[in-house]
BATOR-333633 format. One line per 10 residues: number of its first residue (from 0); their letters; for each residue x, y, z of N, C-alpha, C. Coordinates in Angstrom, 3 decimals, decimal comma. Atoms other than C-alpha are relative to their C-alpha. Layout:
<recs>
NUM) A) X:Y:Z:X:Y:Z:X:Y:Z  ... .
</recs>
This chain:
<recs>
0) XXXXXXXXXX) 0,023:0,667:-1,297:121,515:148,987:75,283:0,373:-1,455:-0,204  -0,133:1,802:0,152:122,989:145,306:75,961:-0,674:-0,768:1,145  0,617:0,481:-0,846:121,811:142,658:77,857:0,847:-0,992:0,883  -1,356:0,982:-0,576:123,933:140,218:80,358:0,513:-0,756:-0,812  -0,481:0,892:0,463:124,385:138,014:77,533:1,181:0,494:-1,190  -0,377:-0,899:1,947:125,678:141,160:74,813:-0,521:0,190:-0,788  0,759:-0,443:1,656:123,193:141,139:72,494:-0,421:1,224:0,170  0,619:-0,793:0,181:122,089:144,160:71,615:-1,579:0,257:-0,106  1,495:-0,150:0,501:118,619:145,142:72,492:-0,504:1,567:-0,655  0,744:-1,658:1,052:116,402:147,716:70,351:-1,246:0,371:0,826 .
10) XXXXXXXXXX) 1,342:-1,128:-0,218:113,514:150,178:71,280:-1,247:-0,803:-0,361  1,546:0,259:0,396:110,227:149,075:70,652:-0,575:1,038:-0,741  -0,135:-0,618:1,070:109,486:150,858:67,385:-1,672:0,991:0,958  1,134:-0,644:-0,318:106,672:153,613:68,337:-1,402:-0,203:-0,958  0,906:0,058:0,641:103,063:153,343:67,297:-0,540:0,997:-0,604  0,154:-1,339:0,348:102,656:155,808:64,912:-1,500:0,225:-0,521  1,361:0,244:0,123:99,283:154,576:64,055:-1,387:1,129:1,162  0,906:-0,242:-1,264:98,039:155,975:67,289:0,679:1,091:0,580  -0,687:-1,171:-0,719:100,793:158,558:68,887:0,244:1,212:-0,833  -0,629:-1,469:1,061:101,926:160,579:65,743:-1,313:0,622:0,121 .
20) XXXXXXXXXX) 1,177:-0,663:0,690:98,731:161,365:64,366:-0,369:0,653:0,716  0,252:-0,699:-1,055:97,616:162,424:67,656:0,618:1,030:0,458  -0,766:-0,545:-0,411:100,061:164,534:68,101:0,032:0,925:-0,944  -0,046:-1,040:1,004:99,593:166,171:64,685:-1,496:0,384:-0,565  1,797:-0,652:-0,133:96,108:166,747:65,256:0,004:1,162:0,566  -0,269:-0,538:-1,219:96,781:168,045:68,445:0,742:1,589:-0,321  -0,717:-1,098:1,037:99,421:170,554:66,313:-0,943:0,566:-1,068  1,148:-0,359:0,994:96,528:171,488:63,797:-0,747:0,577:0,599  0,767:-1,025:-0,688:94,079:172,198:65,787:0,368:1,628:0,871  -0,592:-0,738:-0,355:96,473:174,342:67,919:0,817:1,567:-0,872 .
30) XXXXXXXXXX) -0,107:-0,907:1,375:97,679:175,948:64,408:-1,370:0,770:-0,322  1,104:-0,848:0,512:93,897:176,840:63,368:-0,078:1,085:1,099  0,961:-0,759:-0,852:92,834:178,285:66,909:1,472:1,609:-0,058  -0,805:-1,151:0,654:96,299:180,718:66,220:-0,375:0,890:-1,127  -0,016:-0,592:1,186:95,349:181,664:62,864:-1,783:0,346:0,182  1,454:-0,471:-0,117:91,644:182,031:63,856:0,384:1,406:0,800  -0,638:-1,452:-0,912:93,331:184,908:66,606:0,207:0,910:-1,307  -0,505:-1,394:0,886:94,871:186,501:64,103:-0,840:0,812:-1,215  1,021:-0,414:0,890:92,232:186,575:61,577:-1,352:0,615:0,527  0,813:-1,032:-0,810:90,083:188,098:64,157:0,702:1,433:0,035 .
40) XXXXXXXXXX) -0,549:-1,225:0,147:92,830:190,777:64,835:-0,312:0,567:-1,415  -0,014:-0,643:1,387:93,115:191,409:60,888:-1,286:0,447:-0,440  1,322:-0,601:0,364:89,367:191,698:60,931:-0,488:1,254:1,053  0,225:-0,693:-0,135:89,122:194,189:63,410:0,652:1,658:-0,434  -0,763:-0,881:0,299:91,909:196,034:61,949:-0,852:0,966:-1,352  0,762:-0,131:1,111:89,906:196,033:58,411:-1,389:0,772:0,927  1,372:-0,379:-0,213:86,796:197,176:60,146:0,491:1,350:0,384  -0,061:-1,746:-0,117:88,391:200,381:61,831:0,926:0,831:-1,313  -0,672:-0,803:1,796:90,466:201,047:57,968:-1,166:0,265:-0,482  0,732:-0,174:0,856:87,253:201,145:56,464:-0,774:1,050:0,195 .
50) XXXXXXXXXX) 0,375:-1,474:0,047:85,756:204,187:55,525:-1,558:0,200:-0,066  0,980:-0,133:0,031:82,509:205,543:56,093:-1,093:1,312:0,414  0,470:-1,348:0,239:80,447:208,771:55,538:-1,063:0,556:1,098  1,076:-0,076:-0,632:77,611:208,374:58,225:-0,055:-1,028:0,731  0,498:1,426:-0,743:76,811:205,759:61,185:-1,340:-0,304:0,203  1,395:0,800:-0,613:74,125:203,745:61,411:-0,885:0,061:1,338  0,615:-0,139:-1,289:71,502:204,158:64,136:0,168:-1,818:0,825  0,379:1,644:-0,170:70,921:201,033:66,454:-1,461:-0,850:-0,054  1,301:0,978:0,597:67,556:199,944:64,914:0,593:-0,142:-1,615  -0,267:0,266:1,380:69,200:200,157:61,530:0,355:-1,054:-0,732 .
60) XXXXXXXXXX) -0,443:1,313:0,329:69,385:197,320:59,493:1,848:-0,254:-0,201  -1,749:0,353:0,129:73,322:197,576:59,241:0,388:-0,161:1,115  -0,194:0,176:-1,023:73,234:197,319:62,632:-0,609:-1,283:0,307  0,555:1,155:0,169:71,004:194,675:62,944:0,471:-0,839:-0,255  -1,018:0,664:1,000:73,000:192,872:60,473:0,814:-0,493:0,322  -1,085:-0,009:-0,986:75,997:193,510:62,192:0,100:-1,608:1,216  0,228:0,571:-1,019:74,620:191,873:65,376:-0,175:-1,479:0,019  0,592:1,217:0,351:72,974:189,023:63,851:0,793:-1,204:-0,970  -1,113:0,459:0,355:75,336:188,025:61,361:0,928:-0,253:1,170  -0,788:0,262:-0,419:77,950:187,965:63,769:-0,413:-1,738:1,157 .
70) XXXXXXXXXX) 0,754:0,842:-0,070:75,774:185,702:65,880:-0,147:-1,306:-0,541  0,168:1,140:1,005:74,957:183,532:62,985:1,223:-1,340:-0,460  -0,991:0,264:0,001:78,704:183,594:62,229:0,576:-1,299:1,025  -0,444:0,729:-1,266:79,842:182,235:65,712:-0,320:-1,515:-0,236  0,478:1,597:0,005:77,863:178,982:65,250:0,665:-0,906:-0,936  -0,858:0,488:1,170:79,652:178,428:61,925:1,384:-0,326:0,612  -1,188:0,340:-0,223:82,822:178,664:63,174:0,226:-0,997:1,408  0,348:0,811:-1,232:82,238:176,672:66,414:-0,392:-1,652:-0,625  0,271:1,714:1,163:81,139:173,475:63,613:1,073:-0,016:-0,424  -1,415:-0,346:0,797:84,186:174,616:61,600:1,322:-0,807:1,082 .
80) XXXXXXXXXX) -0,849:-0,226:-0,806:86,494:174,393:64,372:-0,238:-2,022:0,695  0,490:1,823:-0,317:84,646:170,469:65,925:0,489:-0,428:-1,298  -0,273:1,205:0,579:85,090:169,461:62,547:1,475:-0,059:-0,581  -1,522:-0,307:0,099:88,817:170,468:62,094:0,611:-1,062:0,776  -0,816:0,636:-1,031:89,540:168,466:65,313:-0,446:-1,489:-0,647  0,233:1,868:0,614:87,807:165,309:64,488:-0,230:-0,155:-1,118  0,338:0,745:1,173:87,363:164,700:60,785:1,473:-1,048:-0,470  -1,009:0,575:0,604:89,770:162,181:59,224:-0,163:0,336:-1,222  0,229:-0,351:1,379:88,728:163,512:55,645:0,806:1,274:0,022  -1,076:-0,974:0,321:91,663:165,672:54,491:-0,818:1,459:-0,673 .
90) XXXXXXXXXX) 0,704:-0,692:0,608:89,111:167,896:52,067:-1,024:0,767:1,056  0,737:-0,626:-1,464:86,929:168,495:55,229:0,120:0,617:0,697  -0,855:-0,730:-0,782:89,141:169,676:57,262:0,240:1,411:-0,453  -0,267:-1,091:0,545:90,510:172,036:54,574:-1,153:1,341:0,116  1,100:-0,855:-0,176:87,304:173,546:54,290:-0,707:0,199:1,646  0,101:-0,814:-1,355:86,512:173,632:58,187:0,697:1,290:0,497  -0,830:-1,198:-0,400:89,532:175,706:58,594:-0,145:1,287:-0,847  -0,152:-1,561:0,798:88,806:178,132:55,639:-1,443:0,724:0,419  0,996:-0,974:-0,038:85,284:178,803:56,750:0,039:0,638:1,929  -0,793:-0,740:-1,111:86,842:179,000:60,128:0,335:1,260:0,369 .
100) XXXXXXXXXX) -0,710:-1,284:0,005:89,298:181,657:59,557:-0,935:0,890:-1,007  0,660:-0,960:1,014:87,020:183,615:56,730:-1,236:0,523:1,269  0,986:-0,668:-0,625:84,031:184,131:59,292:0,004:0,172:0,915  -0,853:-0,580:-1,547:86,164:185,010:62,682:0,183:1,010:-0,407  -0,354:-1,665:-0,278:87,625:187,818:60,771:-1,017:0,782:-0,548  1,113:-1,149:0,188:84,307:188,941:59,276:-0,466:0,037:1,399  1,101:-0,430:-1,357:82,849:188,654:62,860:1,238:1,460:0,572  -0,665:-1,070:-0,383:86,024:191,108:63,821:-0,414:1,130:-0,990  0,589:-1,186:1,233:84,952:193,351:60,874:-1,409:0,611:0,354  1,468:0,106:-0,353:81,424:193,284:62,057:-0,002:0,458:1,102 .
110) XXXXXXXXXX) 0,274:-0,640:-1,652:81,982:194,001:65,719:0,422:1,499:0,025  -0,477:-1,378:0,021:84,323:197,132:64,969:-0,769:0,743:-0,684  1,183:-0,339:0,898:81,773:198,141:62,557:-0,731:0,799:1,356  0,803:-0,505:-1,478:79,488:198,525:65,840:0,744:0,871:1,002  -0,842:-1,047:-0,596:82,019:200,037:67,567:0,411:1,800:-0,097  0,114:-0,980:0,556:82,777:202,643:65,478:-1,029:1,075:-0,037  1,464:-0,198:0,321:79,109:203,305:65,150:-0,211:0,640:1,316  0,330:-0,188:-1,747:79,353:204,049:68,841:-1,631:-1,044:0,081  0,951:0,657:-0,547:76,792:201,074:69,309:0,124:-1,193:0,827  -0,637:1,313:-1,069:76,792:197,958:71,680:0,017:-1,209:-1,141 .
120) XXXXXXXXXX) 0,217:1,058:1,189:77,227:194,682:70,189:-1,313:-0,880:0,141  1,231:0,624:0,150:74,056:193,674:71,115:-1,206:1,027:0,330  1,369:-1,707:-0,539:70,254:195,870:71,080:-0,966:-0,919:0,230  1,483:0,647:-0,619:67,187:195,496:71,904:-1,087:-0,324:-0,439  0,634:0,824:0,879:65,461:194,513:69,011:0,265:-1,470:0,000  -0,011:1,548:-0,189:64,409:190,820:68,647:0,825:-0,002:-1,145  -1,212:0,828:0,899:66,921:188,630:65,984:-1,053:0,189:-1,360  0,304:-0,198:1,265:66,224:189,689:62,527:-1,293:1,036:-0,214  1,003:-1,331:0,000:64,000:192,534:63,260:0,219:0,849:-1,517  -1,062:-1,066:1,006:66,354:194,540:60,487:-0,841:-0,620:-1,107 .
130) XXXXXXXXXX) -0,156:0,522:1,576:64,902:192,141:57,873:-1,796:0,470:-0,428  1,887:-0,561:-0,081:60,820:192,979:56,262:-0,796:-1,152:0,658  0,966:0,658:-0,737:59,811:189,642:57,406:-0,315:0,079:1,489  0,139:-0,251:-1,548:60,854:190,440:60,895:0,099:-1,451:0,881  -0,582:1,235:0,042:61,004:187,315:62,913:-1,002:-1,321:-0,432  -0,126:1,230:0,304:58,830:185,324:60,805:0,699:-1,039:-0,790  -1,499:0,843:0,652:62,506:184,450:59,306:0,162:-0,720:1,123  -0,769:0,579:-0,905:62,919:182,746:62,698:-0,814:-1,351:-0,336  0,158:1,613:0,233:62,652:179,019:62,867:-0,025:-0,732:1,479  -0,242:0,440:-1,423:61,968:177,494:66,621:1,006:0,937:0,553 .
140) XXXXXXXXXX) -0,926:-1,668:-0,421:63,658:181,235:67,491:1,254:-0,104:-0,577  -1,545:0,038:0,612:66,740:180,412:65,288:0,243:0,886:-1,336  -0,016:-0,841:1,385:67,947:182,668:62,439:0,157:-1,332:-1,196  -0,625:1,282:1,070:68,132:180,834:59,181:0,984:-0,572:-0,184  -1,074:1,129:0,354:70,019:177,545:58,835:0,870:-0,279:1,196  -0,594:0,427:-1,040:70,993:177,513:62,206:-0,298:-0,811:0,586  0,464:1,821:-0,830:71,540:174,054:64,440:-1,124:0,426:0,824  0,586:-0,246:-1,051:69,439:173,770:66,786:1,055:-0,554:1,429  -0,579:0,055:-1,481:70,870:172,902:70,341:0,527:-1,739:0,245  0,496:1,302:0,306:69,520:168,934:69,975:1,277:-0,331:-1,350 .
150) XXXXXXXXXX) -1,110:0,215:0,765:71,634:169,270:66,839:1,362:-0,042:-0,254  -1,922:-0,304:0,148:75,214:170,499:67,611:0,218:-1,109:1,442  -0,371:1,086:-1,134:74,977:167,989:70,693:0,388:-1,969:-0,851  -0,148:0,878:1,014:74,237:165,266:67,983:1,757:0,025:-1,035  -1,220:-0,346:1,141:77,251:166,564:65,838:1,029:-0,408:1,044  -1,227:-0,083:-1,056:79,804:166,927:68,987:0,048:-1,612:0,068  0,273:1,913:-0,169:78,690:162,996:69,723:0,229:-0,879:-1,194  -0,297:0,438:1,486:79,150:161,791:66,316:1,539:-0,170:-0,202  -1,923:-0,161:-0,176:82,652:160,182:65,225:-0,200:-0,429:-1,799  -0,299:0,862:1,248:83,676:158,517:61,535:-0,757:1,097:-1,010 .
160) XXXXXXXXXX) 0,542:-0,587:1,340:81,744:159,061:58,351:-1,401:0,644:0,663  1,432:-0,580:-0,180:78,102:159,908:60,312:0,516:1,560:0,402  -0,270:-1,681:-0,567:80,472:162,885:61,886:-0,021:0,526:-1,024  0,239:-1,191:1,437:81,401:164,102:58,413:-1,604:0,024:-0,684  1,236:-0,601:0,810:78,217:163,683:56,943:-1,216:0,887:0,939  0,956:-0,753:-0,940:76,126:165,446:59,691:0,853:1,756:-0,081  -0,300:-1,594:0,067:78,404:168,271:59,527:0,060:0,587:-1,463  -0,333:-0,935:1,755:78,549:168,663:55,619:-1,897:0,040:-0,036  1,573:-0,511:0,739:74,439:168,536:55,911:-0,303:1,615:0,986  0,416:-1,611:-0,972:74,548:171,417:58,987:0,453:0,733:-0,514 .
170) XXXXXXXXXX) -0,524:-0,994:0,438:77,141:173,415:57,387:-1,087:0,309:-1,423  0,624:-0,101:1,651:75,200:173,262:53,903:-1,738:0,940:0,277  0,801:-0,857:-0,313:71,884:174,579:55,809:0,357:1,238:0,509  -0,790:-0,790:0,001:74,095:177,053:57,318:-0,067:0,989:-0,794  -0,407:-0,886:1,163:75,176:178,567:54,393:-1,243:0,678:-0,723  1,383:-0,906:0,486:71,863:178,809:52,930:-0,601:0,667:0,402  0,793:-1,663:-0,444:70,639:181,177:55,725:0,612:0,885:0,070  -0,634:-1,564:-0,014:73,545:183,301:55,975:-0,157:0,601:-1,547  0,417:-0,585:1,284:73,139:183,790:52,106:-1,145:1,237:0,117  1,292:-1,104:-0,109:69,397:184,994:52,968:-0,046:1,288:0,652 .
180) XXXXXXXXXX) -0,155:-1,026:-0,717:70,724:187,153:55,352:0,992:0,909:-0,497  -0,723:-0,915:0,903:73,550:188,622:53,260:-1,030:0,418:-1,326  0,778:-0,402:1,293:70,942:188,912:49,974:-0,926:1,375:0,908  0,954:-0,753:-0,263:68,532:190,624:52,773:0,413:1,849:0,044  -0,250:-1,369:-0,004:70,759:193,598:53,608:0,405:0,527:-1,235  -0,105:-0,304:1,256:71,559:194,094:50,049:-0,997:0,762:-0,234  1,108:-0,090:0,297:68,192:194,627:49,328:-0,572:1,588:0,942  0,886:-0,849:-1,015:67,608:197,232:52,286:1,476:0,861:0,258  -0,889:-1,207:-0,011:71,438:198,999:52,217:0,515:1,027:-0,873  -1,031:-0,218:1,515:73,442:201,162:50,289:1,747:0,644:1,417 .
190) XXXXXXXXXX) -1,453:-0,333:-0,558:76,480:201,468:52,895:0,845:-0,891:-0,570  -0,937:0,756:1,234:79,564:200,594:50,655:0,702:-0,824:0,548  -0,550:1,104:-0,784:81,430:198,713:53,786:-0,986:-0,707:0,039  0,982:1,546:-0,310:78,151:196,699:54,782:0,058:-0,859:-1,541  0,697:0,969:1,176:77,173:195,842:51,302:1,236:-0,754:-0,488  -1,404:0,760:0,355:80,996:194,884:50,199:0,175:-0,980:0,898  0,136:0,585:-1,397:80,747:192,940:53,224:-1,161:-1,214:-0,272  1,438:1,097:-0,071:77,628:191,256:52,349:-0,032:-0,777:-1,549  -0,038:0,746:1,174:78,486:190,654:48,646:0,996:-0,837:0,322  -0,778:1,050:-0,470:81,481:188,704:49,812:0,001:-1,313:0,505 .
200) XXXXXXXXXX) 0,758:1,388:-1,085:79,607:186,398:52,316:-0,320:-0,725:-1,101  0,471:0,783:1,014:77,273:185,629:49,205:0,867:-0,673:-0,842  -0,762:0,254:0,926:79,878:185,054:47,207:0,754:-1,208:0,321  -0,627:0,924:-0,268:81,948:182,859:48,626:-0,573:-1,216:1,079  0,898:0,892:-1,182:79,544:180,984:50,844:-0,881:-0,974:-1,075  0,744:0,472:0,935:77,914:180,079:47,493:1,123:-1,293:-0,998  -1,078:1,063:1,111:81,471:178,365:45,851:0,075:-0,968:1,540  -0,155:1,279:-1,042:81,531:176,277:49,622:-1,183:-0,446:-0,043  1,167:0,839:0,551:77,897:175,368:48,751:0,363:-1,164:-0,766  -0,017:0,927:0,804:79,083:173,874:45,891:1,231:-1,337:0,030 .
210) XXXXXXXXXX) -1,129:0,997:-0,709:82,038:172,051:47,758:-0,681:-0,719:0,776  0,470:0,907:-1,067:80,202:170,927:50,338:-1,306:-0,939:-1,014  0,735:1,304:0,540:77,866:169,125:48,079:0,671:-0,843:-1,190  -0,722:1,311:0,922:80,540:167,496:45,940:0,183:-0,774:1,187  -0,203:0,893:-0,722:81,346:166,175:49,414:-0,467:-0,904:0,624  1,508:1,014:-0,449:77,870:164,773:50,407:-0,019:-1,138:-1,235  -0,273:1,023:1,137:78,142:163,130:47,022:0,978:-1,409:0,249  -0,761:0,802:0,029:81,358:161,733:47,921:-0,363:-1,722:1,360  -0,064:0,661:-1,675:80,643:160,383:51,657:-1,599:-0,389:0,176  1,038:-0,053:-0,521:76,947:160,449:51,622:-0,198:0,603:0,716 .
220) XX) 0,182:-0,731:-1,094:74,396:162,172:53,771:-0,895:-0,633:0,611  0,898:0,912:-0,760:72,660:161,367:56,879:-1,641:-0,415:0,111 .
</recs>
C-alpha cells in the first residue's frame, strides 16, 4: 500500500504473543476432544471384540466395577481435558491428553462390557457396594481420590503455576483411588476381560504416579 506522498506503508506485524498461541490452543484442544471421540469409539469396539464365557449379574462386582470405574473415570478425564486447555507447561499437557485419551476409551470398554452383559449402565446398588468394605471406601460419598465439588470449582478458577500444581496434587489423589479400585476387583474376579482391564489401569496409572510427582517436584505443590 502507498501513501499520497509514495512511501510505502507496511502491515502492522501481528501479535503473536497473544493471537497465535491462541489460536493453537484453540487447535489442540479441538485435536484432543477428536481423538478423545475416537478413542471412545476404539474402546467400545474393543469391549464388544472381547471374549467372554459367562455374564456377570448386576450385583456382581464386575458390574459394579464397570459402573463405578467408569464414573470414577469421567472425573479424570474432565481434569485431563481443563488442564489440556489451560496449562502452559508443555509436560502437563502431554500427560493431560494421555490420561485423557487412555480413560475415555477404557470408559467405552467398560460401558460395552455392560451392554453386552445385557445390564444398564447404572444399578441400584450404592457406589462401591462390589468392594468388602462396601461404602466405608466412600469419603463425604465420593469413591476414592475423587475431587470433591468445592474442589474442581477451585481447579476450573485457578490460572498459572497454582493451576498446574492443584491439578498435579488432584490428579495424583486420583490415581491412588482408582488403583484401590482396580487392586479391589483383582482380588474378588477371575473374568479374563475385567481383570486384563484392571491390571492395565494399575499399571499404568502407577508409571503417571511417578510422573506426576517428578512434576510436583518440578513446579511445587499447593
Amino acid at each position: 500500500m502507498t501513501t499520497d506522498s509514495g512511501a510505502v506503508a507496511t502491515a502492522a506485524p501481528e501479535d503473536e504473543t497473544t493471537v497465535r498461541p491462541s489460536g493453537r490452543r484453540n487447535a489442540g484442544t479441538a485435536a484432543l476432544a477428536l481423538a478423545i471421540l475416537l478413542g471412545m469409539l476404539l474402546g467400545f469396539a474393543g469391549g464388544l471384540l472381547a471374549p467372554g464365557l459367562f455374564h456377570p449379574g448386576t450385583n456382581s462386582p464386575e458390574a459394579g466395577f464397570a459402573r463405578d470405574m467408569s464414573s470414577h473415570h469421567a472425573q479424570a478425564v474432565e481434569m485431563a481435558i481443563l488442564a489440556h486447555e489451560k496449562t502452559s507447561d508443555a509436560d502437563i499437557r502431554t500427560l493431560a491428553a494421555d490420561i485423557a485419551l487412555t480413560q475415555q476409551a477404557q470408559i467405552g470398554i467398560m460401558q460395552t462390557w455392560l451392554k453386552e452383559w445385557g445390564l444398564s449402565p447404572t444399578g441400584r446398588q450404592p457406589r462401591m457396594a462390589w468392594m468388602p468394605e462396601g461404602s466405608g471406601a466412600l469419603k463425604n460419598g465420593l469413591m476414592p481420590g475423587m475431587a470433591t465439588d468445592a474442589q474442581r470449582a477451585e481447579l476450573r478458577a485457578a490460572t498459572g503455576r497454582d493451576f498446574d500444581a492443584l491439578f498435579l496434587k488432584l490428579m495424583y489423589d486420583h490415581h491412588l483411588g482408582g488403583i484401590h479400585m482396580a487392586d479391589g476387583i483383582l482380588d474378588l474376579s477371575d473374568d479374563e476381560q475385567v481383570t486384563e482391564m484392571a491390571e492395565a489401569m494399575v499399571a499404568g496409572q502407577k508409571k503417571e504416579i511417578e510422573l506426576l510427582r517428578s512434576l510436583q517436584g518440578r513446579i511445587g505443590t499447593p
